[in-house]
C-alpha positions in Angstrom: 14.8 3.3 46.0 13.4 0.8 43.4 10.2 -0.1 42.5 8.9 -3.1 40.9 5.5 -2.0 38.6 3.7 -3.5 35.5 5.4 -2.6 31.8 3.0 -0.3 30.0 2.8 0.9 26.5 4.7 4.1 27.1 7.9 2.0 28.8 8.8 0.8 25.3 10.2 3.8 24.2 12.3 4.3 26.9 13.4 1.0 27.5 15.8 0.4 25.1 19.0 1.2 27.2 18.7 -1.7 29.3 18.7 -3.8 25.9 22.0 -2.6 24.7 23.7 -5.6 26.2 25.3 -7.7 24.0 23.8 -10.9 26.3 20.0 -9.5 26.2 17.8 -10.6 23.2 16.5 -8.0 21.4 12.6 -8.2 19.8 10.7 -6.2 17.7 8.2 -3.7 18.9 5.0 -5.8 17.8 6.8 -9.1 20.2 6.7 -6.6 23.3 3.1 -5.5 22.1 1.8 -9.3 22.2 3.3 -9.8 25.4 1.9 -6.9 26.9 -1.6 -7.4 25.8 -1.9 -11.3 26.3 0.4 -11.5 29.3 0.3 -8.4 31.6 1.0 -10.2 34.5 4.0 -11.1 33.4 5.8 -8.0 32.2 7.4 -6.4 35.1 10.0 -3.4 35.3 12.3 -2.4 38.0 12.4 1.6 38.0 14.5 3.3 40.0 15.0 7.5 41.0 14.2 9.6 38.1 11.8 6.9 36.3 15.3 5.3 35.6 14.3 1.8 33.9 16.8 -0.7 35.9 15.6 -3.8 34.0 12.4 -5.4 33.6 10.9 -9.5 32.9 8.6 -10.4 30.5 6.9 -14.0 30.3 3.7 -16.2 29.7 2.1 -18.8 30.2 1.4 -21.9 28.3 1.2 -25.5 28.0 -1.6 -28.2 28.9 -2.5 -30.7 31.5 0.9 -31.3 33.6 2.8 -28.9 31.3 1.3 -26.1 32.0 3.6 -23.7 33.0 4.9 -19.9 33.6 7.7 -19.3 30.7 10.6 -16.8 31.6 11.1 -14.8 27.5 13.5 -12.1 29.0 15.0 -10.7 32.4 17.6 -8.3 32.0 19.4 -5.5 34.1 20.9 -3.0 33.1 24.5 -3.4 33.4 25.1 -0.7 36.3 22.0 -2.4 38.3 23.4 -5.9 38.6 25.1 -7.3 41.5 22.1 -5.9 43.6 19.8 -9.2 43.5 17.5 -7.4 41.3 16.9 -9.9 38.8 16.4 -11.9 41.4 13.0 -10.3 42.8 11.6 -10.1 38.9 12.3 -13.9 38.9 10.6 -14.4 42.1 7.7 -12.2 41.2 7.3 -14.2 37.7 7.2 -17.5 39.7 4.9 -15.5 42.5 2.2 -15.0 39.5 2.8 -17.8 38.0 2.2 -20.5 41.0 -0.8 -18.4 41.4 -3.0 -17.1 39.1 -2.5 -17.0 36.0 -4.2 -14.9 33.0 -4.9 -15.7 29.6 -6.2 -14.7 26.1 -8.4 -17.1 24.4 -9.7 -16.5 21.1 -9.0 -12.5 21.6 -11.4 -12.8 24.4 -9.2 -12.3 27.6 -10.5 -15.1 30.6 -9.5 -15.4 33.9 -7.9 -18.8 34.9 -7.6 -19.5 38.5 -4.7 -22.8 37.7 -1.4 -22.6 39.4 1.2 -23.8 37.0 3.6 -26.5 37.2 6.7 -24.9 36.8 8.3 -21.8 35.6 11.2 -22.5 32.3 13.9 -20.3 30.7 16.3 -20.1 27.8 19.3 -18.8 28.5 22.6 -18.7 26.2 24.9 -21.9 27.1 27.7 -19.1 27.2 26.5 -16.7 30.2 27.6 -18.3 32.8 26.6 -15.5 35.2 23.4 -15.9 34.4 23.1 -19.9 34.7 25.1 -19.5 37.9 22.6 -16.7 38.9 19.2 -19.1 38.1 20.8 -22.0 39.6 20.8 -19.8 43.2 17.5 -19.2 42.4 16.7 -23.0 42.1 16.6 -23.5 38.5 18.2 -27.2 36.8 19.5 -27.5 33.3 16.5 -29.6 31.6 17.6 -29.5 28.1 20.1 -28.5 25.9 18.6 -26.7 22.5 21.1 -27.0 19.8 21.9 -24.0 17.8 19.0 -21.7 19.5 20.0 -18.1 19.3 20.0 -17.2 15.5 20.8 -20.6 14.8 24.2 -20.0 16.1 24.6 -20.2 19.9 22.8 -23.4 22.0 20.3 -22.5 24.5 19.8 -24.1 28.3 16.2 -24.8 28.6 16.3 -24.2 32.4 13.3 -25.0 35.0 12.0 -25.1 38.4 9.5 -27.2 39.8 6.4 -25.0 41.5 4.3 -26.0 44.5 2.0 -28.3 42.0 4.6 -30.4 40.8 4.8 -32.6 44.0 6.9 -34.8 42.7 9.5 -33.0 40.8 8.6 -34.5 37.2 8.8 -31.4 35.0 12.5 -31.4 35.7 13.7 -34.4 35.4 16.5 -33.6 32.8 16.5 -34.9 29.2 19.3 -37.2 28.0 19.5 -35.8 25.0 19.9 -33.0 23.4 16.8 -31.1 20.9 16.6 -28.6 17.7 14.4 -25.5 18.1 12.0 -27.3 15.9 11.3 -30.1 18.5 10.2 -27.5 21.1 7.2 -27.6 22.1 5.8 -24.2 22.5 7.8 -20.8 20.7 
């Protein structure tokens, strides 16, 4: 049986198996630290028999006026997980919180923001395939293509899908161009 729960502190030092694949980015401890305390809401693991970490999300939100949005930063499963529509349920959760309340630290005091975002966005390696494939199910389009955005070696998709406040579908309408990491917006 699997259950879906909040990250807490004590899951980082037992999560790093589900990191080991070689299409998962990797962060330092201090990156999952600020996620955790600015963005609970957002972290999720799947855990399965025996406290078994099966693969977790992490996200945020950010953005202003009609960009205001949830932001996927990792989902990964653990390789002998997949193929069971796991990811799947973190991604719908993420977009869950996300089209509804959202949570937010402002000037290190933490404020509750009742705002439902516009849309949930991604990066994901140009090269998986699976995964695009995967997020394209799920309802995610291509928006943008960021040149040289892993480690200033592989591109990026910037991937999104519209939520319940974007009536009209604008925060998907895909660029023509490609963009540099530098031209993003938000990090």
């Amino acid at each position: 049986m699997t259950t879906i729960r909040r990250f807490c502190c004590n899951d980082l030092l037992s999560f790093a198996s589900v990191n080991l694949d070689h299409l998962t980015e990797t962060f330092n401890m201090s990156f999952y630290m600020t996620y955790l305390a600015r963005w609970p809401d957002y972290f999720h693991l799947a855990e399965g028999p025996g406290n078994r970490i099966m693969g977790y999300i992490m996200g945020k939100v950010e953005g202003q006026g009609e960009s205001w949005h949830g932001h996927v930063t990792a989902v990964t499963v653990s390789p002998e997980y997949r193929r069971q529509k796991l990811a799947k349920k973190l991604m719908n959760l993420l977009e869950d919180i996300s089209d509804k309340m959202v949570r937010l630290l402002e000037s290190f005091i933490e404020i509750l923001k009742k705002d439902k975002a516009y849309f949930v966005d991604l990066f994901v390696r140009a090269s998986n395939t699976p995964a695009i494939k995967m997020y394209e199910k799920l309802g995610y389009v291509i928006y943008r293509r960021v040149l040289r955005y892993y480690s200033g070696e592989e591109d990026g998709l910037d991937m999104r899908k519209a939520l319940s406040r974007d009536v009209q579908k604008k925060s998907i309408i895909p660029l023509k161009r490609p963009v540099t990491p530098d031209e993003l917006e938000y990090d």
